[in-house]
C-alpha positions as YAML, in Angstrom:
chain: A
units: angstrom
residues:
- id: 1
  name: UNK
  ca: [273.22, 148.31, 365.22]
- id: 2
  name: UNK
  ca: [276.45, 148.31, 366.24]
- id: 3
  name: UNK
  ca: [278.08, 144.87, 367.04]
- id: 4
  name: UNK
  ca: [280.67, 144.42, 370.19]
- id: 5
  name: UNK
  ca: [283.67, 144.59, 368.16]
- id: 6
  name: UNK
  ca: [282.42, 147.99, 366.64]
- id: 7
  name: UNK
  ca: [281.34, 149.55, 369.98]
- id: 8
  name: UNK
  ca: [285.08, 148.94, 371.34]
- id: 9
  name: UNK
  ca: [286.64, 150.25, 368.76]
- id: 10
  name: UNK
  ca: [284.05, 153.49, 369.20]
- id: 11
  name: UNK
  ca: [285.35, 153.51, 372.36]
- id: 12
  name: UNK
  ca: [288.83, 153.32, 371.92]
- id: 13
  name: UNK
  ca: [288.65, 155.87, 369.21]
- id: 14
  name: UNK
  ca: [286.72, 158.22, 371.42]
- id: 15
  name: UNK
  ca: [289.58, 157.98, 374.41]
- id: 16
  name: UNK
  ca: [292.30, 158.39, 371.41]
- id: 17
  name: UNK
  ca: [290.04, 161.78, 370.77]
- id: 18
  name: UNK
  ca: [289.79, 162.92, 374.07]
- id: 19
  name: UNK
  ca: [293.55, 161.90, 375.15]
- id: 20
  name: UNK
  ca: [294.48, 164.10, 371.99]
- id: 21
  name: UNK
  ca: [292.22, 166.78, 373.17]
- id: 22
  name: UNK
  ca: [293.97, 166.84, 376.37]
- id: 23
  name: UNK
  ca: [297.50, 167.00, 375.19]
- id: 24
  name: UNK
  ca: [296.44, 169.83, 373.21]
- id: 25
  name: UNK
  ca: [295.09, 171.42, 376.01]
- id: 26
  name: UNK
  ca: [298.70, 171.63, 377.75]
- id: 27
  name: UNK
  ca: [300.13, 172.99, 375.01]
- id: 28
  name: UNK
  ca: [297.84, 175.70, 374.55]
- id: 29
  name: UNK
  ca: [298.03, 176.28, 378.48]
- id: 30
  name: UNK
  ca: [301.83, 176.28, 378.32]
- id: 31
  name: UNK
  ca: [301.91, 178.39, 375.07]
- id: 32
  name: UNK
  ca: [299.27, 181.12, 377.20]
- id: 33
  name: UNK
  ca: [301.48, 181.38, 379.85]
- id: 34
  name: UNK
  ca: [304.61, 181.85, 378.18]
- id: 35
  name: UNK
  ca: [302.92, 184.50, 376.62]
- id: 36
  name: UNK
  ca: [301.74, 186.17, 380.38]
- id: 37
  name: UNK
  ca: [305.64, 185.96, 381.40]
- id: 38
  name: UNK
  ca: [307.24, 186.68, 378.16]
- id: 39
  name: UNK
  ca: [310.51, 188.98, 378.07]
- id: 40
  name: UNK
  ca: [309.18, 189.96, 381.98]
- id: 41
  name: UNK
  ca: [312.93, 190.31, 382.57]
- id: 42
  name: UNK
  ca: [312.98, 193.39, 380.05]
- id: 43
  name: UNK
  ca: [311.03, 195.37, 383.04]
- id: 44
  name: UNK
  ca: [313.82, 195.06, 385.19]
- id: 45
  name: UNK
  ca: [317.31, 196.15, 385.86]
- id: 46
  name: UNK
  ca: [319.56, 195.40, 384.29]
- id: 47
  name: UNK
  ca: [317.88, 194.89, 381.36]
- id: 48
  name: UNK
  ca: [315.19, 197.96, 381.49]
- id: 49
  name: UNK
  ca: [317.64, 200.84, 381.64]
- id: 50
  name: UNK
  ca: [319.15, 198.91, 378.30]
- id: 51
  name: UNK
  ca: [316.35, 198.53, 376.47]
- id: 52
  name: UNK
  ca: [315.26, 202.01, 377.02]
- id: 53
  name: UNK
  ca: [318.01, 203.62, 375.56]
- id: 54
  name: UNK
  ca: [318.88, 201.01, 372.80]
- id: 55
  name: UNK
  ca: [314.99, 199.87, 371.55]
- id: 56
  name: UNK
  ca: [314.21, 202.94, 369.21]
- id: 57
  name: UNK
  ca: [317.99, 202.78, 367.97]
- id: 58
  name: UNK
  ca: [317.34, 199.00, 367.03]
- id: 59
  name: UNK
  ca: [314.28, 200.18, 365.58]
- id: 60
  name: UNK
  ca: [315.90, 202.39, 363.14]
- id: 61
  name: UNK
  ca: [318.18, 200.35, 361.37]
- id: 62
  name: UNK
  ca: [318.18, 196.89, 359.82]
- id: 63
  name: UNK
  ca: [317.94, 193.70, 361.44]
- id: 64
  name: UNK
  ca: [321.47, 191.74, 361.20]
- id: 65
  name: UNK
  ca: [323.32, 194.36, 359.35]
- id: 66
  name: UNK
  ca: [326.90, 195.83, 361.11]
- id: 67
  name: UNK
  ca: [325.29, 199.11, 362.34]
- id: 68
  name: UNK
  ca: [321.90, 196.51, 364.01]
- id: 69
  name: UNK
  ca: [325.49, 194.18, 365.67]
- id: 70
  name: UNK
  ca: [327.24, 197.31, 367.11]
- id: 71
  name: UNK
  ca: [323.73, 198.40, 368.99]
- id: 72
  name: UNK
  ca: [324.00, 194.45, 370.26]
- id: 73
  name: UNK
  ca: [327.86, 194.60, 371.19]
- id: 74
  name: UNK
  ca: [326.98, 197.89, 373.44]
- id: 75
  name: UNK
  ca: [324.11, 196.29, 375.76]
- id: 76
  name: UNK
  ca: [326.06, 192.68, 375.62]
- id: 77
  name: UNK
  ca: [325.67, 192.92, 379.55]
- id: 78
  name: UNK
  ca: [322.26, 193.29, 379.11]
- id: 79
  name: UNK
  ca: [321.64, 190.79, 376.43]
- id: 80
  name: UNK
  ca: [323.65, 187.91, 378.59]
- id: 81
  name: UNK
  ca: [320.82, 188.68, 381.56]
- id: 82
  name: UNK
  ca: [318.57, 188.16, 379.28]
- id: 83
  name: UNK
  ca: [319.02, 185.03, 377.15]
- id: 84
  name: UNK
  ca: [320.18, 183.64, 381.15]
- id: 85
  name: UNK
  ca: [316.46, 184.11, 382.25]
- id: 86
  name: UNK
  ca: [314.80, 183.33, 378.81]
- id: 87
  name: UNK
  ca: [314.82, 179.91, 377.56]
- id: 88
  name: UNK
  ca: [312.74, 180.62, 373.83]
- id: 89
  name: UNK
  ca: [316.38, 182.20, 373.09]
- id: 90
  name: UNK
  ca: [318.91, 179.60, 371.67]
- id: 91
  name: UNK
  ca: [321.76, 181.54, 373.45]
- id: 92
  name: UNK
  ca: [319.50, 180.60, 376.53]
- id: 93
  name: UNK
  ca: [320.92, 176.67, 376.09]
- id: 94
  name: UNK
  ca: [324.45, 175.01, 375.64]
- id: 95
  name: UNK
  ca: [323.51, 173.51, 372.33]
- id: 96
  name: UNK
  ca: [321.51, 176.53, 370.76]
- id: 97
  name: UNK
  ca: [318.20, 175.22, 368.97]
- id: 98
  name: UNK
  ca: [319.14, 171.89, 369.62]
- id: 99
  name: UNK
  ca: [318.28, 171.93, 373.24]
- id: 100
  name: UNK
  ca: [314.99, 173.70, 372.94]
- id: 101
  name: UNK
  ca: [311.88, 172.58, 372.76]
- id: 102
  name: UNK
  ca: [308.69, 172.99, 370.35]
- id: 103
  name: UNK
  ca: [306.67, 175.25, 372.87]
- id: 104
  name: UNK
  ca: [310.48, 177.30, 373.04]
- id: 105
  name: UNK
  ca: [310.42, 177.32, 369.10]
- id: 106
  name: UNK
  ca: [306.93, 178.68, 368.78]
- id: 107
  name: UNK
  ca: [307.62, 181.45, 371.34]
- id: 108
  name: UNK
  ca: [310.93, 182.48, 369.67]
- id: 109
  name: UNK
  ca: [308.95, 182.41, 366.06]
- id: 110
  name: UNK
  ca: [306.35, 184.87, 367.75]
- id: 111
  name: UNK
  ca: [309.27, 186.87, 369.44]
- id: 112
  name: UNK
  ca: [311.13, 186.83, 366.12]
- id: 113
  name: UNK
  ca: [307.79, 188.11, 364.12]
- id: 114
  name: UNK
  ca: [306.93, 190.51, 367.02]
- id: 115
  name: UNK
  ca: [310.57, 192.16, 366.80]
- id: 116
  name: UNK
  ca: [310.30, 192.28, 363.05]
- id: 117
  name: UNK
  ca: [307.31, 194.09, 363.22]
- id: 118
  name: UNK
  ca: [309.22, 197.05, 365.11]
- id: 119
  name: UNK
  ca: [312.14, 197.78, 362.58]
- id: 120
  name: UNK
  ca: [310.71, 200.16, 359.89]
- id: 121
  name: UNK
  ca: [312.13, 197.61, 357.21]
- id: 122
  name: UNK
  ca: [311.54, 194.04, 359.01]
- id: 123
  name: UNK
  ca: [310.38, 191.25, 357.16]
- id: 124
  name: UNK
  ca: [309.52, 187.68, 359.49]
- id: 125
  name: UNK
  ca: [310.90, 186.02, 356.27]
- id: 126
  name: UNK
  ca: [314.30, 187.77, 356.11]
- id: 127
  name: UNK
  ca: [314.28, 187.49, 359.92]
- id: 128
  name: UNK
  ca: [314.16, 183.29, 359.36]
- id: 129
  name: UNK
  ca: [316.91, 183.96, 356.94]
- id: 130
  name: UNK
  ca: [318.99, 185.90, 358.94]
- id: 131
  name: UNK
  ca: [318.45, 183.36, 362.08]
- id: 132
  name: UNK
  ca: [318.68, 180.03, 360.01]
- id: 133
  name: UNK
  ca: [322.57, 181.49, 359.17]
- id: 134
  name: UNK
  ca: [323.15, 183.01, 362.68]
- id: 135
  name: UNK
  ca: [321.80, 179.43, 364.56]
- id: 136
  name: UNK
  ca: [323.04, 177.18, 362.34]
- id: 137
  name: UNK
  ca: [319.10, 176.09, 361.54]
- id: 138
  name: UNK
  ca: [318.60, 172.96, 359.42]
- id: 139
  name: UNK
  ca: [316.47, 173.53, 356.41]
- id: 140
  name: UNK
  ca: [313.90, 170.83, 357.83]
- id: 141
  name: UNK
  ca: [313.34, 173.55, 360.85]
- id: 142
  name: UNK
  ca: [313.87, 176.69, 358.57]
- id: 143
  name: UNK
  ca: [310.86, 175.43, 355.87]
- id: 144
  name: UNK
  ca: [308.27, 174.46, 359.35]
- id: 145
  name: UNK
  ca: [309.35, 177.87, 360.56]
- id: 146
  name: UNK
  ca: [308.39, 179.18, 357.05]
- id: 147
  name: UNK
  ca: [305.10, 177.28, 356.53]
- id: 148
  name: UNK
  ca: [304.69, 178.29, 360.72]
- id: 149
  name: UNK
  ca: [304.71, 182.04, 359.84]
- id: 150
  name: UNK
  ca: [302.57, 181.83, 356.19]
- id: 151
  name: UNK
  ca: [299.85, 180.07, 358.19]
- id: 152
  name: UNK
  ca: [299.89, 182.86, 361.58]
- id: 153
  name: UNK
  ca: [301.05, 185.82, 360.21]
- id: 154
  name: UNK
  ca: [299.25, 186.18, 357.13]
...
């Protein structure tokens, strides 16, 4: 039998569960509808009539190099509508990374992976690379982004 002490520590620890629980909840919440309303902005002018033309030309040549930065320079417009409406982007914030959030960094991880996944040579490793240089990433962020991808994208 359980004495009094016991029991309200049983019940502390089962609020501490269930207060857990509902944090995690949120999160999940938040991360399913970013996922609903992800990139929607890519649908619409200006962006659409960009990505239309530019997408399979991305697609075709590798991610960071000169030829990958030209295609980038050429739908800049575009681009700067798009990090404006899309906060998982660093370019969306003043400070970059910095200013985002972990629900932001997951959905740019998945947007990162999901873009590798349509260059004929992408890699979400060399992607990290290429970011962790291009956002000034700390190696702290760049190793959780690592063990992040190993454990989802197996």
């Amino acid at each position: 039998m359980l004495t009094t002490e016991q029991k309200a520590t049983n019940n502390d620890t089962f609020r501490h569960i269930e207060r857990v629980r509902n944090l995690l909840n949120a999160c999940a919440i938040d991360l399913l509808r970013r996922g609903e309303q992800h990139d929607q902005t890519k649908l619409e002018s200006p962006e659409v009539e960009a990505f239309t033309e530019y997408t399979p030309k991305l697609a075709g040549c590798t991610y960071g190099s000169d030829e990958y930065r030209g295609y980038l320079a050429a739908i800049k417009f575009a681009l700067d509508h798009h990090y404006a409406h899309n906060r998982h982007h660093p370019e969306h914030h003043k400070n970059g990374v910095d200013d985002m959030n972990l629900l932001d960094i997951v959905e740019m991880l998945c947007d990162w992976k999901a873009a590798s996944e349509r260059h004929n040579d992408g890699n979400i490793r060399r992607s990290i690379e290429i970011n962790a240089n291009r956002f000034g990433l700390s190696p702290q962020l760049v190793a959780i982004l690592e063990n992040t991808a190993d454990l989802l994208f197996k």
